[in-house]
C-alpha positions as CSV (number, residue, x, y, z in Angstrom):
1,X,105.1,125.8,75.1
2,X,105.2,122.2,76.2
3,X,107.2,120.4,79.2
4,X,108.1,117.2,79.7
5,X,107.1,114.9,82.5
6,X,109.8,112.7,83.3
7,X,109.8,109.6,85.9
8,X,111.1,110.9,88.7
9,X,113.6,109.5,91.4
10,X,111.4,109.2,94.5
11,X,114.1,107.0,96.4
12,X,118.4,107.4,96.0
13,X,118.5,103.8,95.3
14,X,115.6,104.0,92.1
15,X,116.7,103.4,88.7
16,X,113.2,102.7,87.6
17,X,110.1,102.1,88.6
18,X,106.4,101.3,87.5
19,X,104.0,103.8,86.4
20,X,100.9,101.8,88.4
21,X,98.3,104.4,88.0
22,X,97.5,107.9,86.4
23,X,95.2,110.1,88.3
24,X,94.9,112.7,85.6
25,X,93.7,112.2,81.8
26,X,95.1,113.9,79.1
27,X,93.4,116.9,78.3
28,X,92.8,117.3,82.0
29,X,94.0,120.8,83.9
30,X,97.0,120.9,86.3
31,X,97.7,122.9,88.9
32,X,100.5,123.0,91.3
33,X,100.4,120.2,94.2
34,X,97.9,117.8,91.9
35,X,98.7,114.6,92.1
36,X,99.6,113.0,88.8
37,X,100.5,109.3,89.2
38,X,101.1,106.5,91.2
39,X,104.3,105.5,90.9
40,X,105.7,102.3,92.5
41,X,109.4,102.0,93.4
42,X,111.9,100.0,94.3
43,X,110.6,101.2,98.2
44,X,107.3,102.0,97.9
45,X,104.3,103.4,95.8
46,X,104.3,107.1,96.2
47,X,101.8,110.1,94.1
48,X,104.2,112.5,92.5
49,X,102.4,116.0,92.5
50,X,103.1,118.4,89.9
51,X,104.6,122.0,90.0
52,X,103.8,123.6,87.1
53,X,100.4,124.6,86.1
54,X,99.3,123.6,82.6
55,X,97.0,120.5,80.6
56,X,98.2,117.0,80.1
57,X,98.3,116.7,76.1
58,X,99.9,113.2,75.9
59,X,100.2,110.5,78.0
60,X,103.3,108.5,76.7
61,X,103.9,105.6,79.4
62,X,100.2,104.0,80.4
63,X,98.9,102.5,83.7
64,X,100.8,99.2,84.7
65,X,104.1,99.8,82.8
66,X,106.9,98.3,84.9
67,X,110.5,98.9,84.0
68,X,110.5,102.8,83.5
69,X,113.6,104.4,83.4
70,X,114.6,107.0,85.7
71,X,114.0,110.7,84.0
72,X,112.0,108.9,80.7
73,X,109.3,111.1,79.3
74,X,106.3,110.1,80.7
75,X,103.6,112.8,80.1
76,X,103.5,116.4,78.0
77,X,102.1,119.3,79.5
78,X,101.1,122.3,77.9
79,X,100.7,125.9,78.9
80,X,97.4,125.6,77.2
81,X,94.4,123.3,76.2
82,X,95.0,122.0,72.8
83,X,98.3,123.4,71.9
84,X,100.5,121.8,69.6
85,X,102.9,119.0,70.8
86,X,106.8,119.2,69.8
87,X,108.1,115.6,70.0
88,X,109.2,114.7,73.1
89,X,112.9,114.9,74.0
90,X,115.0,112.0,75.6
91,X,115.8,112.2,78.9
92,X,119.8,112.5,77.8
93,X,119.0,115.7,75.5
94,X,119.0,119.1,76.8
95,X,117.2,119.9,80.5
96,X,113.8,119.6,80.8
97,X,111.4,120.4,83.6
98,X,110.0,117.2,85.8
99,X,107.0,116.7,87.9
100,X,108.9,115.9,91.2
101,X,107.7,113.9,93.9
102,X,106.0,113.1,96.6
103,X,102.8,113.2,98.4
104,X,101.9,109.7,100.1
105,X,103.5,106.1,101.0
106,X,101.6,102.9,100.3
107,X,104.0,99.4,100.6
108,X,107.3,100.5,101.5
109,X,110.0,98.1,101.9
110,X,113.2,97.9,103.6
111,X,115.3,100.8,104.2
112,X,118.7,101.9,102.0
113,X,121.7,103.2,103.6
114,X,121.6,106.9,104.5
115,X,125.4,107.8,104.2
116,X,125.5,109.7,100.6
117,X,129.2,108.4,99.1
118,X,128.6,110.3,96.6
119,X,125.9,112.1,94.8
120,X,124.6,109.0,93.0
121,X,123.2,108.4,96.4
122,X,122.1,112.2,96.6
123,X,118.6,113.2,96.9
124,X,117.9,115.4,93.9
125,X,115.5,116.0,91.2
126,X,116.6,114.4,87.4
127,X,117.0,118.1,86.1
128,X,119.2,119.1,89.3
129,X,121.7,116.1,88.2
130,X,121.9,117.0,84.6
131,X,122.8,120.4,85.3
132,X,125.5,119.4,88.0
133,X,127.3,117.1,85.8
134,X,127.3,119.6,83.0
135,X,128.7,122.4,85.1
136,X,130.8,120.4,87.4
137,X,128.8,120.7,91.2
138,X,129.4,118.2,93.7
139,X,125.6,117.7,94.7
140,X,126.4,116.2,98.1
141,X,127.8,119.7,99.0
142,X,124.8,121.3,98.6
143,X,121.8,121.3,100.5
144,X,118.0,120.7,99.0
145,X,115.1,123.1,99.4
146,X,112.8,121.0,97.5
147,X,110.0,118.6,99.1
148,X,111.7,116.1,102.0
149,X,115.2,118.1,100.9
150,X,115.4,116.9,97.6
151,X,117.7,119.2,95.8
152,X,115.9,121.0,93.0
153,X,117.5,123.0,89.9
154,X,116.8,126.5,92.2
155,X,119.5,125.3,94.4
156,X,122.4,124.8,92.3
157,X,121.6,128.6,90.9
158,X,123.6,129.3,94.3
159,X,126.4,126.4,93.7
160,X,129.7,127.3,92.5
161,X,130.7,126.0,89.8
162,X,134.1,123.4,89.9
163,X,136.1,122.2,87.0
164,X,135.5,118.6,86.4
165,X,138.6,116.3,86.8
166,X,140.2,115.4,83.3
167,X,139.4,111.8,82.6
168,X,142.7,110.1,81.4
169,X,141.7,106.7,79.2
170,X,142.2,103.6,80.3
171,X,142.8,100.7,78.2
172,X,139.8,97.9,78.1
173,X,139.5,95.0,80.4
174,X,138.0,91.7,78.2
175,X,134.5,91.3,79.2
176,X,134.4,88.2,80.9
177,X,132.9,84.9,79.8
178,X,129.3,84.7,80.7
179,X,128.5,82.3,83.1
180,X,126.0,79.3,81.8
181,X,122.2,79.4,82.6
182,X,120.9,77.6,85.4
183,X,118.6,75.4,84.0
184,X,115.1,76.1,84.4
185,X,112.9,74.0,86.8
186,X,110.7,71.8,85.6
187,X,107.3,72.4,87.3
188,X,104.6,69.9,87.0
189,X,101.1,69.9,87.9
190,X,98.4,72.9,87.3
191,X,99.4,76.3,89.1
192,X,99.0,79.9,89.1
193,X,101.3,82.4,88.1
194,X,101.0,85.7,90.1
195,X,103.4,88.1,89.1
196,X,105.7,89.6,91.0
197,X,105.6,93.3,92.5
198,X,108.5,95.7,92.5
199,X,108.6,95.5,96.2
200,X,108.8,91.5,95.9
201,X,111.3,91.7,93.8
202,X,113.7,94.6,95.9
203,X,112.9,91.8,98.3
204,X,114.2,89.0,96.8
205,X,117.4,91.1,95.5
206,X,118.6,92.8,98.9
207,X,117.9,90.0,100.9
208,X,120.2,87.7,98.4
209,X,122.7,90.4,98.1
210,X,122.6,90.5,101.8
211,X,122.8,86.4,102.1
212,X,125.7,86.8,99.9
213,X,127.9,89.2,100.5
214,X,127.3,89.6,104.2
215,X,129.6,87.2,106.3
216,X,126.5,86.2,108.9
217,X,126.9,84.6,112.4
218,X,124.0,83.8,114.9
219,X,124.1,83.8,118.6
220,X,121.3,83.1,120.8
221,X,120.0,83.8,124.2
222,X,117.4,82.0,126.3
223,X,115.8,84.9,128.6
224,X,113.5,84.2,131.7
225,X,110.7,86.3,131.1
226,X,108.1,86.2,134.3
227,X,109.0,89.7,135.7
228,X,108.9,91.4,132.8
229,X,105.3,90.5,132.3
230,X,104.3,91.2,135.5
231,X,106.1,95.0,135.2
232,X,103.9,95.3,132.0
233,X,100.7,94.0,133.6
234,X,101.5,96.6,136.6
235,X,102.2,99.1,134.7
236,X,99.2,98.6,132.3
237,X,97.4,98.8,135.1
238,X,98.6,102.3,136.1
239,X,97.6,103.6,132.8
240,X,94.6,105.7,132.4
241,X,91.9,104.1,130.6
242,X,91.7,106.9,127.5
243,X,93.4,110.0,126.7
244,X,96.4,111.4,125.6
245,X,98.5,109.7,128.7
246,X,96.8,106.1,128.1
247,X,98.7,103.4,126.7
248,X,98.7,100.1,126.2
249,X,102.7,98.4,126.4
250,X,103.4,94.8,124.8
251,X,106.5,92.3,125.3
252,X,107.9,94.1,121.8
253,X,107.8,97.7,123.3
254,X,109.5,96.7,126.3
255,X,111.9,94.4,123.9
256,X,112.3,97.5,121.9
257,X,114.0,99.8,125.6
258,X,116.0,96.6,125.8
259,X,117.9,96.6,122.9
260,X,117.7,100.3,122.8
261,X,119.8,100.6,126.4
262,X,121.9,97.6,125.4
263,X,122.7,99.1,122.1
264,X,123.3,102.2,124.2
265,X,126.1,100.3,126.4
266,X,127.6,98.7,123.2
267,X,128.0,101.5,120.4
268,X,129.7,99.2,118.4
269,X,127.0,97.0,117.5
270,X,125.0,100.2,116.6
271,X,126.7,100.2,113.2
272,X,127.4,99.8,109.6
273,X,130.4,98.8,107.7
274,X,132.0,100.5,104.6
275,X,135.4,99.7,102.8
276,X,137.0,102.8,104.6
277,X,135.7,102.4,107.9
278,X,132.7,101.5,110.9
279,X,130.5,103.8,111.0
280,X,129.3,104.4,114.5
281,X,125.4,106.2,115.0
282,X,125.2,108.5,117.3
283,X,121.0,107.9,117.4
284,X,119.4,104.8,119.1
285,X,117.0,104.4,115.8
286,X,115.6,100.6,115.5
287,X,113.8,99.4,112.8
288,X,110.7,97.2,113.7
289,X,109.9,94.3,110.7
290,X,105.8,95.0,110.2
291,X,104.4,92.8,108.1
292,X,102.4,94.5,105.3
293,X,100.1,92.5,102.1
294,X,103.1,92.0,100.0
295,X,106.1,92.2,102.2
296,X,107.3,94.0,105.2
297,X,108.8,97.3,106.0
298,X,110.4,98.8,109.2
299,X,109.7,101.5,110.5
300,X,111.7,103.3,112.6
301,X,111.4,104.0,116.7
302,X,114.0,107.0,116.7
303,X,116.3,107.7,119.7
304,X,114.5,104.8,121.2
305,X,117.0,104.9,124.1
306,X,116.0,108.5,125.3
307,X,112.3,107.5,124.9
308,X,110.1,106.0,127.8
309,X,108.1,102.8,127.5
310,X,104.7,104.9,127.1
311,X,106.3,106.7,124.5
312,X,107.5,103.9,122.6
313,X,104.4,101.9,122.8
314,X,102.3,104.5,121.6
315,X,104.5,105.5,118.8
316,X,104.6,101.8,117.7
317,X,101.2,101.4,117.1
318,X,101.0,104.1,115.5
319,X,103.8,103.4,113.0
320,X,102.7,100.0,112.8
321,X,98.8,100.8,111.5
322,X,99.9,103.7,109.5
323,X,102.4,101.2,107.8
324,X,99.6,99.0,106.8
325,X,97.7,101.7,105.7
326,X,100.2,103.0,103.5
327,X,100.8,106.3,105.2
328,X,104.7,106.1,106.2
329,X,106.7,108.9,105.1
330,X,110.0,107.5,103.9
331,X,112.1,109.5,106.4
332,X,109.3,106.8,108.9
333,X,111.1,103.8,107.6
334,X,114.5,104.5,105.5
335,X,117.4,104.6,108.0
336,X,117.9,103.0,111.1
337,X,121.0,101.2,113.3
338,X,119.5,98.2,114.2
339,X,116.3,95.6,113.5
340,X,113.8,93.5,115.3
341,X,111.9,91.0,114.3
342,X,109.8,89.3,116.5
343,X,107.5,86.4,115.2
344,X,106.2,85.3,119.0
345,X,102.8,86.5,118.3
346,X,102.7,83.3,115.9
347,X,104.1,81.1,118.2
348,X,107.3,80.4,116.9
349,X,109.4,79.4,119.1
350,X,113.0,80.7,117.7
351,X,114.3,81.5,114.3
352,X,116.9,83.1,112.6
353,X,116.6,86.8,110.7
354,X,118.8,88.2,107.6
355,X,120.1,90.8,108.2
356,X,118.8,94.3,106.5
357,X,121.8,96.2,105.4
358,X,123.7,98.4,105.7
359,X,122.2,97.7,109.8
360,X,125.2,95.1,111.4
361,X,122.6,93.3,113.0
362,X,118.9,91.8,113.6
363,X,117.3,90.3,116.7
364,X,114.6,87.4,115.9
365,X,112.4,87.2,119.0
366,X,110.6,84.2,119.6
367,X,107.3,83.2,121.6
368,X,107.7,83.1,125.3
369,X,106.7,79.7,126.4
370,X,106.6,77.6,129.8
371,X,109.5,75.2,129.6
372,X,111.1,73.4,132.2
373,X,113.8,75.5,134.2
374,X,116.5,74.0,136.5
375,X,117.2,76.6,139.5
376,X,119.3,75.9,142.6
377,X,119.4,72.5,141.5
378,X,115.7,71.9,141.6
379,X,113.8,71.8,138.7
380,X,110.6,74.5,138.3
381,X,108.3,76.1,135.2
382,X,109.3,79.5,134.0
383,X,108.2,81.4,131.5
384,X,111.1,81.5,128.7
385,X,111.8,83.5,125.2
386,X,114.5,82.7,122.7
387,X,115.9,85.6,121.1
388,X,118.8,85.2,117.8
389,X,121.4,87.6,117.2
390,X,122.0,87.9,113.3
391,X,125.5,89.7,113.0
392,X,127.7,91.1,110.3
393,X,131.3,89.8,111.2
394,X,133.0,92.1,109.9
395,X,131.6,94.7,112.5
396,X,131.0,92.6,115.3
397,X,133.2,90.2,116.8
398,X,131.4,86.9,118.7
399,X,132.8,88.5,121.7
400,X,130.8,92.3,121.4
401,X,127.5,90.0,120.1
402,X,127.8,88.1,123.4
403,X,128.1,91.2,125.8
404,X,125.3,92.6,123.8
405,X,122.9,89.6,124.2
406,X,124.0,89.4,128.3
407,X,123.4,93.0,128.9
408,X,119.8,92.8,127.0
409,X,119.4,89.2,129.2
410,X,119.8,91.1,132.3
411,X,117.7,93.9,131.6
412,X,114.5,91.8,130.3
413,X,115.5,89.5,133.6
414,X,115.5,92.4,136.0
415,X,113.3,94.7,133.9
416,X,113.5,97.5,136.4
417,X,116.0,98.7,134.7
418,X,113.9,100.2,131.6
419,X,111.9,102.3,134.2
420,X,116.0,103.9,135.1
């Protein structure tokens, strides 16, 4: 008896992905919890382990293969060595089993939204979805027992089964006319062409959808920041030199308490917007922009608010090496309310961020520099940082954006306050 492999849907936003690496050979022996392949997706490159025990026969999709589908046969197993092959069905045909995901993270990118409107956006195994469609199951009803919840074809055994709507036809709109090519550049001179990745390209795409469709306004902020490096040098120095209560705080995890209380006194800017309605987190979670070899990613501090500076630090740092090591778990950097960016340790001294949707808003932190201050009418040198406030407008108003940036002001101004 054979089985199909499929390409599995490691992310609710995949519709394909590339089959970078195979860590079995046909012929080779599977057991349950090998890892197959490397698969890299539209948010990261993750192993698929297998379930089923058996012997790869054929390999149908080779290393390096971009572009595969969602649930297209990738690999035959067998039950045993050197058994004879069936030809392998399409991924439309009748329900076949599929090596499900997912072991490891190696270059994740930027995180999807994490309201499900409906079970596209569900997390479920290829199998689980053919089955619901066929006998009419609402997938976001039901909840997943597989690996990271993903609902597997054991768990809509225990779904009832509802009728599917009747679907009345509807007469055909004319396709319309397809726009004219931009013309291609003209490039002169030698060059090398180094193709692009899947994360560069889920890059590219979001960020330009986001660009697009996302009606962006900036504010900015000039913050005196002289007592809140002398809080992190005191408090530095409080810290024991190694062990479990050591730690090490930079401007960013201080910068992170900030926008965590501030985000905490305006819930509205905490946010995402949807054609029905705001939606308004309960969780502090703010996504920090790492960058990684080929990209970024943002992993998340969760219920930053409720956290203390010493926990924030040392969760940063270790979010931040395990991102460029490839160890995030996707549950580490899909999600989030809110995004920093702070590009200070390069010296620059302001910029402006895209925002990552479905988040309402980024902050772009800047270097903190001496500049020349006027106080009481006298001029003097204070340290100063330029933050940016990137904000969807159809969440928050200049008004809200404004109350947020003061309140952050006056807690990196009077830093005290984090310590509260």
């Amino acid at each position: 008896m054979s089985t199909n492999i499929l390409m599995p849907a490691l992310s609710p936003t995949m519709t394909t992905g590339k089959l970078a690496k195979w860590l079995k050979k046909e012929g080779d022996e599977v057991k349950s919890g090998d890892i197959l392949a490397e698969i890299e997706t539209d948010k990261a490159t993750m192993e698929v382990e297998a379930v089923d025990e058996g012997f790869i026969a054929k390999i149908l999709v080779p290393d390096g293969t971009d572009g595969v589908a969602v649930n297209e046969v990738i690999a035959i197993l067998t039950a045993t060595k050197g058994e004879a092959l069936s030809a392998p069905k399409a991924a439309a045909s009748a329900p076949v089993a599929t090596a499900p995901m997912v072991a490891a993270v190696a270059a994740p990118v930027a995180p999807a939204p994490v309201q499900a409107a409906n079970d596209e956006r569900v997390f479920a195994s290829p199998l689980a979805r053919r089955i619901a469609k066929q006998s009419g199951v609402d997938l976001s009803r039901i909840k997943g027992s597989g690996p990271n919840g993903r609902i597997v074809k054991a768990d809509l055994d225990k779904a009832p089964a509802v009728a599917p709507a009747p679907v009345s036809a509807a007469p055909v709109a004319a396709a319309p006319a397809p726009k004219p090519a931009a013309p291609a550049p003209v490039i002169t001179g030698a060059y090398k062409a180094v193709p692009n990745s899947t994360m560069r390209k889920v890059i590219a795409r979001r960020l330009t959808e986001s660009k697009q469709s996302v009606p962006h306004f900036y504010l900015n902020s000039h913050i005196e920041i002289d007592a809140l490096l002398k809080l992190r040098a005191e408090l530095n120095a409080r810290s024991p030199k190694e062990g479990p209560g050591s730690f090490k705080l930079s401007v960013n995890d201080l910068i992170i308490k900030g926008c965590a209380l501030a985000l905490r006194r305006h819930p509205n800017v905490n946010a995402s917007y949807t054609e029905d309605a705001i939606l308004l987190y309960d969780d502090v979670d703010i996504s920090i922009a790492v960058a990684i070899l080929d990209g970024l990613i943002t992993p998340i501090i969760r219920k930053a608010d409720e956290r203390g500076l010493p926990s924030i630090s040392n969760a940063m740092k270790d979010l931040g090496a395990r991102a460029k090591a490839g160890k995030l778990k996707p549950e580490e950097f899909q999600g989030g309310g809110f995004s920093i960016s702070n590009l200070g340790m390069f010296g620059i001294p302001d910029f402006t961020a895209i925002i990552n949707p479905p988040q309402a808003a980024i902050l772009a932190v800047g270097a903190g520099e001496k500049r020349a201050v006027v106080k009481d009418d006298q001029i003097v040198i204070a340290t100063m940082m330029t933050v940016t406030l990137s904000v969807d407008h159809r969440v928050v108003d200049g008004a809200l954006g404004a109350q947020f940036l003061a309140t952050l002001k006056g807690l990196l101004e009077d830093p005290m306050g984090l310590l509260l």
